[in-house]
C-alpha positions as CSV (number, residue, x, y, z in Angstrom):
1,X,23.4,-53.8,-28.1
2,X,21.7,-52.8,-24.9
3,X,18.4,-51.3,-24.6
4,X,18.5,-47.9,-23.6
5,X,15.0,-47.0,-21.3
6,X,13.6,-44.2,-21.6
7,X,12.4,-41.8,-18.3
8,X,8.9,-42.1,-18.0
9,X,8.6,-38.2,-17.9
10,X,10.6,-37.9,-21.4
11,X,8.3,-41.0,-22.7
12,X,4.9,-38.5,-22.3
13,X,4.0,-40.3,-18.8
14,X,2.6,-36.8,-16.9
15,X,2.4,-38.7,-14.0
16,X,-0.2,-37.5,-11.1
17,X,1.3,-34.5,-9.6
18,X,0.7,-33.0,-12.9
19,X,-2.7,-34.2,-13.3
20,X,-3.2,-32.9,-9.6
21,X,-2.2,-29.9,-11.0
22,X,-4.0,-29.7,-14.1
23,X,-7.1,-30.1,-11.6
24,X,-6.2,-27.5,-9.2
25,X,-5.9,-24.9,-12.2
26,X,-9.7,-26.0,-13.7
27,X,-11.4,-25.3,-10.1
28,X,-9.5,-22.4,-9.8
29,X,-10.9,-21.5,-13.2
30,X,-14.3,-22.1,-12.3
31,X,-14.6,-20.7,-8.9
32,X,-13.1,-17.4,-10.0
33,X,-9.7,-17.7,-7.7
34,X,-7.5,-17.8,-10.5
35,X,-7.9,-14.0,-11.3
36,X,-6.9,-13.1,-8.0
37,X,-3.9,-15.5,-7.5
38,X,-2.7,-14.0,-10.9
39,X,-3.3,-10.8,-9.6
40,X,-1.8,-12.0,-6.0
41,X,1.4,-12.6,-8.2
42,X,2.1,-9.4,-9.6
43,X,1.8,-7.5,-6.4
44,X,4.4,-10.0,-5.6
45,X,6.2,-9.6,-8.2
46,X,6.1,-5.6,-8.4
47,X,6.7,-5.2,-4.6
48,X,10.2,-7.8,-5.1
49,X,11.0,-5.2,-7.8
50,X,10.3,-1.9,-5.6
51,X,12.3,-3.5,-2.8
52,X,15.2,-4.1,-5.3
53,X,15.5,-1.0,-6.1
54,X,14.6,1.2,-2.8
55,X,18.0,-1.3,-1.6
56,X,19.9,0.5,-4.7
57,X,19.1,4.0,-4.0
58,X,19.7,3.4,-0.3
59,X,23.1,1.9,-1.0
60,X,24.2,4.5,-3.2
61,X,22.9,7.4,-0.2
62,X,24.9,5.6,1.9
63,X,27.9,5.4,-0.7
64,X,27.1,9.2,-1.1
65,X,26.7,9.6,2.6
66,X,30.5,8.0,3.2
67,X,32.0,9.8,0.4
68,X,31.1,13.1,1.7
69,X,32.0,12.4,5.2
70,X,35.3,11.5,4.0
71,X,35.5,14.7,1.8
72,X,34.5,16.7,5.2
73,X,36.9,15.5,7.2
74,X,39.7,16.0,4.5
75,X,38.7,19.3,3.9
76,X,38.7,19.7,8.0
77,X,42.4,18.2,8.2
78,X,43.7,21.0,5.8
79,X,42.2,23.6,8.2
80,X,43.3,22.1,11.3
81,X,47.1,20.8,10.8
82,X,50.2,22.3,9.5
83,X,51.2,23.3,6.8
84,X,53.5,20.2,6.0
85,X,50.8,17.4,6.4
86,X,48.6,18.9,3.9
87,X,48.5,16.6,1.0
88,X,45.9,18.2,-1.4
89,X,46.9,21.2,-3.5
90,X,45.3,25.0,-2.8
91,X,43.3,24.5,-6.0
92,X,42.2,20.8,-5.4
93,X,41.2,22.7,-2.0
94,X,39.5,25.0,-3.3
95,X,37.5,22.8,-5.4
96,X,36.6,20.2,-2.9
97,X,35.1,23.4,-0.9
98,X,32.9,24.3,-4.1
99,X,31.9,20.7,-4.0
100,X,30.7,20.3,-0.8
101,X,29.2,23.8,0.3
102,X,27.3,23.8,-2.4
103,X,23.3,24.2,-2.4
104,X,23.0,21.5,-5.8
105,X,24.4,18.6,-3.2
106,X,22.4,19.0,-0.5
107,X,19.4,20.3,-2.4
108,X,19.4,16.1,-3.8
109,X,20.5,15.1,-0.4
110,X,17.2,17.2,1.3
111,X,14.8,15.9,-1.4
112,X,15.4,12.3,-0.7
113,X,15.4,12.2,2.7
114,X,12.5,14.5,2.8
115,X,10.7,11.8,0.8
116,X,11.2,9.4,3.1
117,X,11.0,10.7,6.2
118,X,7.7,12.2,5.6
């Protein structure tokens, strides 16, 4: 049977980087850098996470932003063709207009952008 050798990692050989390592961490311990790496890392760490999710709430303004425009210019097309290329109903109509013109949509619309324009 042949001998099977084992990876000098899996065998317990840390090698040098590690003792490097290991070195690195006990003068960072002792000359007080360690706190403010650690601290370093969460601002890191909580900016990645406010940048996550300022990309969400952009994405969904913009999905916002294209679904109303679409809305507009549907509503628009009913007022402005005839009769016989209208393809929504009177009450669909009628409750696309109480969607868009009211003050509940752009009252959320305002806020946000208000937020961050200011």
């Amino acid at each position: 049977m042949a001998e099977k050798k084992i990876p000098a990692a899996a065998a317990g050989d840390t090698g040098e980087e590690d003792a490097g390592k290991a070195d690195a961490e006990a003068e960072a311990i002792a000359s007080g850098k360690l706190k403010q790496q650690a601290e370093k890392n969460a601002h890191t760490r909580t900016q990645n996470f406010l940048d996550s999710l300022n990309w969400c709430v952009l994405s969904f303004l913009r999905l916002g932003f294209a679904i109303v425009s679409i809305a507009v210019i549907t509503w628009a097309w009913h007022f402005l063709t005839p009769t016989g290329w209208h393809y929504l109903t009177a009450a669909q109509l009628d409750k696309l207009q109480t969607v868009l013109f009211t003050g509940a949509f752009a009252s959320i619309l305002q806020a946000y952008a208000k937020k961050h324009m200011s």
